[in-house]
N, C-alpha and C positions, 0 to 999 in steps of 0.2 A: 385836853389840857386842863389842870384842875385851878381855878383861878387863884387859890392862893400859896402853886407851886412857887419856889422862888427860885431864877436862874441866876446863879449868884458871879457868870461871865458879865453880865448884864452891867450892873454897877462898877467890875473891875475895867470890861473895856470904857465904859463911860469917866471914869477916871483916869485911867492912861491915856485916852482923847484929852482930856483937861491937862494934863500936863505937857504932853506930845505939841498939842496947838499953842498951850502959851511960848513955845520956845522955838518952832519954826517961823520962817524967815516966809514961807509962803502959806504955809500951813495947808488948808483942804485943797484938792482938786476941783478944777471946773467940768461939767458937763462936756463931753464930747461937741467938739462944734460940728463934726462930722455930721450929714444925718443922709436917710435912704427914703427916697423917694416912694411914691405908687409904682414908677416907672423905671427910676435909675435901678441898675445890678449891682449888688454890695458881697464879696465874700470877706468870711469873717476866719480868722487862725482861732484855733483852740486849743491850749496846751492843758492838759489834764494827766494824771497820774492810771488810769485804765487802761493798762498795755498786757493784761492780759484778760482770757476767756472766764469765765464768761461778758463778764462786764464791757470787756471790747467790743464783740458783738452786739452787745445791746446799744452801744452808745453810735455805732456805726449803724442802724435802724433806726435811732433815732434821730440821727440827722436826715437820712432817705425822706421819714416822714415829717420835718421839718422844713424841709426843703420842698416836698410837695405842696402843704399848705402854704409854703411860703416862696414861691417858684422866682422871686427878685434876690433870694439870700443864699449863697452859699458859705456850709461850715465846712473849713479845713480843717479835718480832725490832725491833730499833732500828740499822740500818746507816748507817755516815757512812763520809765522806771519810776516809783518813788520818790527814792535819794535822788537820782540823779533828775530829777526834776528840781525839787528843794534847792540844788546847786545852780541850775540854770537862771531860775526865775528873778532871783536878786539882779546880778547882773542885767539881765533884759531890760526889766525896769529903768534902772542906770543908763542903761544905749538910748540910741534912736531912734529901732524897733523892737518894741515889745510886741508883745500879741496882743490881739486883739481882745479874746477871753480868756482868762486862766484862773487857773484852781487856787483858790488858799481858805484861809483856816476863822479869818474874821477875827473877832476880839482885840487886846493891844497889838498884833502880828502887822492885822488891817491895817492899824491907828500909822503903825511907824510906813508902812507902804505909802498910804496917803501923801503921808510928807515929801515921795516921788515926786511928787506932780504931774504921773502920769495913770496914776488911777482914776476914773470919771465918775460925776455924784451923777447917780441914777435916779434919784430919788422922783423926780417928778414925772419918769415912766413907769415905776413901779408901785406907788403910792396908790392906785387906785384897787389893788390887787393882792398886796403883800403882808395885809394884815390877815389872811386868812391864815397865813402859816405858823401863825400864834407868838408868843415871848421869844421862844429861843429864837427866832430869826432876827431878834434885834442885836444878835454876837454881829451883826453884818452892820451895824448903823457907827458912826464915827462924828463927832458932834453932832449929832443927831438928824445925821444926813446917812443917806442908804449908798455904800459902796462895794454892795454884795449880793448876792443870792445863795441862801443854799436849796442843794438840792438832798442833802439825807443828814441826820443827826447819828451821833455815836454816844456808846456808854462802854466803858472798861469793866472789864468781872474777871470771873475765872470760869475759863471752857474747862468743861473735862471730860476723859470717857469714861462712862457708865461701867462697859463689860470692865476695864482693871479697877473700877472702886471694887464692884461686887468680887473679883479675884482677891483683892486685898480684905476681904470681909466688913468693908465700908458700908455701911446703911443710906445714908445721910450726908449732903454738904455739912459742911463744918460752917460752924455759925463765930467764933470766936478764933483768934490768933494763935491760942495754947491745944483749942481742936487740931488747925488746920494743922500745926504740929505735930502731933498723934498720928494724923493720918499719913503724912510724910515719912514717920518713923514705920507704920503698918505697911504703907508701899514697897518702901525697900525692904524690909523684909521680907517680902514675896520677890523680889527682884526687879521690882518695878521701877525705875526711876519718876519720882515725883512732881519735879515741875519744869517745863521747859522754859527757856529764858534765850533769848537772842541778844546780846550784850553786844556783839559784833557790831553790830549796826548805832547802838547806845541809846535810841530815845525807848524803847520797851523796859528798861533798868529805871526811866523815871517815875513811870506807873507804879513802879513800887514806894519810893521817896514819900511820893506826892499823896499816895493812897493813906501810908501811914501818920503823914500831916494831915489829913482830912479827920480821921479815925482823931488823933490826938489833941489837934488844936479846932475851937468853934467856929460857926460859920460866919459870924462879925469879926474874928481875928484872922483867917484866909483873906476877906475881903481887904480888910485895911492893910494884911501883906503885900497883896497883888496891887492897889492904887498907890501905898506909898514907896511899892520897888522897893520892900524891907524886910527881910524874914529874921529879925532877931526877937522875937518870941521866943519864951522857954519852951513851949510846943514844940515848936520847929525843932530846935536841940532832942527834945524826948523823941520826935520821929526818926531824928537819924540814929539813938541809942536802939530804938525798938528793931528799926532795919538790922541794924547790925548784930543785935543777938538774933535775931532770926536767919539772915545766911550764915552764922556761926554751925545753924543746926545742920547744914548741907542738903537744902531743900531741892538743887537744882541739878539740872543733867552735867552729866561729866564733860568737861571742856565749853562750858555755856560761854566762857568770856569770848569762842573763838569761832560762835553760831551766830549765823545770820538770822533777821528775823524772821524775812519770809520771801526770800527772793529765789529758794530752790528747797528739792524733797528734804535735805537737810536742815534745813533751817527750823529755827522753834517751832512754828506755824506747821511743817512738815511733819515734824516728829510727832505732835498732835494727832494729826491728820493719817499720820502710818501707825500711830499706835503704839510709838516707843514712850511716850513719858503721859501721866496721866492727866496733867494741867498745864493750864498756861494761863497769867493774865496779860489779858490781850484785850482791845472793843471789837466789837460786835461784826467785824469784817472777817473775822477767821474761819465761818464755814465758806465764804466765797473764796478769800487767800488758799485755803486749805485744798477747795475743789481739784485746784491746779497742780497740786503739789503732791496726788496720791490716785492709784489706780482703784483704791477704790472708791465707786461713785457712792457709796452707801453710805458713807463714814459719819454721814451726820445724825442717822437712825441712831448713833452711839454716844452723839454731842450732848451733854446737859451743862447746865449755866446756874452759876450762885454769884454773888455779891460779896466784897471784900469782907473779910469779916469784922465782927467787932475787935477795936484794941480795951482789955479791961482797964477802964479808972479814966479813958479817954474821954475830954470832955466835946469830942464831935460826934455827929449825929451818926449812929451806924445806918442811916437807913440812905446818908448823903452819897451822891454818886459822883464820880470823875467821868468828865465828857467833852464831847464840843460836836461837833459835824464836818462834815465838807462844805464848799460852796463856791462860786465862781464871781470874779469882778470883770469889767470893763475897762478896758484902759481908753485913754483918751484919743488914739487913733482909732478906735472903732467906730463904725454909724452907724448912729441913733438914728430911728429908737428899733433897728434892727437887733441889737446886742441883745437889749433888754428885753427884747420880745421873744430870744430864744432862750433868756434864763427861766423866764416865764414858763415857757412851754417844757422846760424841764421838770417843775414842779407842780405841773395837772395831774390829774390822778392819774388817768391812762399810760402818761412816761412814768412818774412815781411806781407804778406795780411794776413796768418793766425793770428801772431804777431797782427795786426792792426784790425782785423777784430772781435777780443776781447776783444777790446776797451784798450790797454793798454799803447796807447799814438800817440804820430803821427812817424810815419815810420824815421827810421833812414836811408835807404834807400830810396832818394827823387823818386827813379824809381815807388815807392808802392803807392804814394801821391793821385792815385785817387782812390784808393780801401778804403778810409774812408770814413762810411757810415752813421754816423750823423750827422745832418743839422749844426749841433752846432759844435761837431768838426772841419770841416770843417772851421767855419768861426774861427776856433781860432787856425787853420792849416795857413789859409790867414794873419790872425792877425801877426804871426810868420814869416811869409814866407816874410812881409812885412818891421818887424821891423828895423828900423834903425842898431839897436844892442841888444845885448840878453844879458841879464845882470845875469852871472852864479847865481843859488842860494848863497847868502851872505857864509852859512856854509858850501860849498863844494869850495868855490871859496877863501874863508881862509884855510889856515892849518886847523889841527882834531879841534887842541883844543880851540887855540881862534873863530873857528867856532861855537865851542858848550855852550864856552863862552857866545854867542852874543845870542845863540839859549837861552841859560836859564835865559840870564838875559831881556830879551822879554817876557820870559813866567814870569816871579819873575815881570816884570813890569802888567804885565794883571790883574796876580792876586793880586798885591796892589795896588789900582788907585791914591793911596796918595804919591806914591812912586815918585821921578824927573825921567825925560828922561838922566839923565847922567848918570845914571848908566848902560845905552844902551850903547851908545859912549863909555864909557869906557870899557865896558867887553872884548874884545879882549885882552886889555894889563892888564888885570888887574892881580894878583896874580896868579899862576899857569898856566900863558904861558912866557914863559922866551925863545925868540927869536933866543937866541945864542944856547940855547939847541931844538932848531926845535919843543918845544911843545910836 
C-alpha cells in the first residue's frame, strides 16, 4: 500500500459517522458483554453471501480449521443468496436474534447499522492486530471505533474476452469513452453483442452512474457529495448527460433490463463467462461468479481487465477507481473475544490465499497479494494498488437509505430512457431520507 494512496470511503464514512451520531438517541454500540472462556463452549451463527462453489467450500474448511485450533468455538455456517441475504439482514438486526457474525459492506451502510444497537465495538480485541491490513480497513471504523472486519477488498472495471476482441479486430482496451464506443460499434458488426448488463437485479446499472461521476466530477467534490448527502453538483448533472448518450448508442445485450446479474448461466456474469457478449463492468468477483455459471473451466485463460475509461474534459482523475470490499461484524449477542478471533483468523495469510484462491476478490491482507492467480485479476489488483483514490461504492459510502435512494433511482432511470438525469441527483434527498432523523 503506497503511503500516499488516498481512500477516499475513509473521510466519507468518517463523516456520515459525524452526522449519523449527532442525531441518534443511542448512537454506537457496546462491546458484547458475552464473552468465552478457556473452558466455556461458545458457537457462533454466520450469515455470509458464499452459497456457492467454490467459495463455499473453502469457507466450510475454514471453519474445520478454525475450529480445530480453536476446539471451545463453533461456527454455524448460515450461507444465502446475495439479494436474498441484503433482505434478510436489516430485519434481523431490528428482531431479538440477529446472528452472531454477518457480512456487510462498512462505510456509512456500517454507520446507520450501528445506530441498531446491536452491532458490538470490537475495537479493543482487534487493535492489537488490524493495523496490518492497512487504510482501506478503516471503511470498517465508525467514530472511530472498529465495528468490522474485512476479509477481501474489491475494484469495478471491465472484464472482457480476449478471443471476441481479437474476432472483432480490436487490438487494445479502449482507454477513452468515444474508443470504448468504436469498439462497441466493431463488435456488433461482427455480431457480437458488446456489453452485458444485469439491470434485473439493479445495483450493477449503478456502476455505471457512479463511474461516470467519478470520470466527471473531482475527488474533493465526490467527497463533500457523500458527507453532505448532496449531489447537486454540475458534475453529477454532466454524469447522468454522459450516461445517457452512451446507452443511446445501444452498448448492451438485448433484453439486459430483464437479466439477472449473476445468480444463473443467463445472467450478465454467465453470458461473460459462455462467451455471448464481450464485456461487462462488474469487480473483480466475476471470474469466481463466472466459474459456476459455465462448463467451461477454462474461461478465464480468455478473461482480460481494463479500467473505466477516461471521460474527455472530465475534471476527475482517470486513473481513480470505484471499490469497497466485504467484511464481517459482530453483533452484540455474540462472545467475545471468540467472534473477534475468528474474524482475525480470516484475514491470516494462510485463510487469505484460500479466501483469494476462489476468486473472491483481491486480499485484504496485502501480505496474500501474490497468491492471485488470474492474469486479469492481477492487473486489476495493479489497477487498484495504483489508484490515486478509491472512490467507496456511492451506496455504502451514503447512509442505508439515501444509498438505496440513488441505487433505485438508477435502476427507475435504466429502465425509462425518456426519464431526466435529475432524478439521479436528486434521489438521496428526496422524500424518505430526512437527515436529522439518520435515515
Amino acid at each position: 500500500m503506497h503511503r500516499k494512496r488516498v481512500v477516499l470511503g475513509v473521510a466519507v464514512a468518517a463523516a456520515a459517522a459525524t452526522v449519523l451520531a449527532a442525531c441518534s438517541s443511542g448512537g454506537s454500540s457496546s462491546t458484547s458483554s458475552n464473552s468465552s472462556s478457556s473452558s466455556g463452549k461458545v458457537t457462533l451463527s454466520w450469515w455470509n453471501n458464499a452459497n456457492t462453489q467454490p467459495l463455499l467450500g473453502v469457507f466450510n474448511n475454514v471453519i474445520k480449521q478454525f475450529e480445530t485450533a480453536h476446539p471451545n468455538i463453533t461456527i454455524a455456517n448460515v450461507p444465502m443468496q446475495n439479494e436474498q441475504f441484503k433482505t434478510k439482514i436489516t430485519p434481523a438486526l431490528r428482531g431479538n436474534a440477529p446472528p452472531d457474525i454477518y457480512q456487510q459492506w462498512g462505510s456509512g451502510q456500517q454507520a446507520t447499522q450501528v445506530q441498531s444497537g446491536k452491532v458490538a465495538d470490537i475495537s479493543s480485541d482487534v487493535s492489537p492486530w488490524i493495523g496490518s491490513l492497512g487504510t482501506p480497513a478503516t471503511e470498517w471504523q465508525t467514530n472511530g471505533k472498529w465495528y468490522g472486519v474485512p476479509y477481501d477488498l474489491h475494484v469495478v472495471g471491465f472484464w472482457y474476452r480476449k478471443d471476441l476482441f481479437q474476432q472483432a479486430g480490436i487490438t487494445s482496451p479502449p482507454t477513452t469513452i468515444p474508443q470504448l464506443e468504436s469498439d462497441d460499434a466493431a463488435l456488433r458488426a461482427h455480431g457480437i453483442q458488446p456489453i452485458g448488463l444485469g439491470s434485473k437485479d439493479g445495483w450493477p446499472d449503478a456502476f455505471w452512474w457512479e463511474y461516470f461521476a467519478i470520470r466527471e466530477c473531482s475527488q474533493s467534490t465526490i467527497t463533500q457529495a457523500m458527507s453532505s448527502v448532496n449531489l447537486s453538483a454540475a458534475c453529477f448533472t454532466k454524469a447522468s448527460a454522459d450516461l445517457d448518450a452512451f446507452v443511446k448508442t445501444n452498448p448492451f445485450q438485448t433484453a439486459f433490463l430483464a437479466t439477472p446479474a449473476q445468480s444463473v448461466p443467463n445472467s450478465s456474469v454467465g453470458l461473460l463467462a459462455n462467451g455471448k457478449v464481450a464485456m461487462e463492468l462488474q469487480g473483480d468477483w466475476e471470474p469466481a461468479a463466472g466459474a459456476g455459471l459455465t462448463s467451461d473451466k477454462n474461461f478465464t485463460s480468455q478473461l482480460g481487465w481494463f479500467p473505466f475509461p477516461a471521460v474527455p474534459g472530465g475534471a476527475g482523475d482517470p486513473k481513480a477507481v470505484l471499490g469497497g470490499g466485504d467484511g464481517y461484524s459482530c453483533t452484540t449477542s455474540a462472545a467475545e473475544p471468540a467472534c473477534a478471533e475468528f474474524l482475525q483468523f480470516l484475514t491470516t495469510p494462510a485463510v487469505q490465499k484460500q479466501i483469494i484462491g476462489a476468486g473472491a476478490g483481491l486480499p485484504a491482507n496485502p501480505a496474500a497479494n501474490s497468491d492471485l492467480a488470474v492474469p486479469a485479476e492481477q492487473n486489476a489488483a495493479a489497477a487498484n494498488a495504483a489508484a490515486p483514490y478509491i472512490a467507496e461504492y456511492f451506496d455504502t459510502a451514503l447512509p442505508t437509505t439515501p444509498g438505496q435512494n440513488l441505487d433505485n433511482a438508477v435502476a427507475k432511470w435504466f429502465a425509462s430512457p425518456e426519464a431526466t438525469g435529475s432524478g439521479i441527483t436528486s434521489s438521496v434527498t428526496a422524500p424518505g431520507y430526512d437527515a436529522k432523523h439518520c435515515g
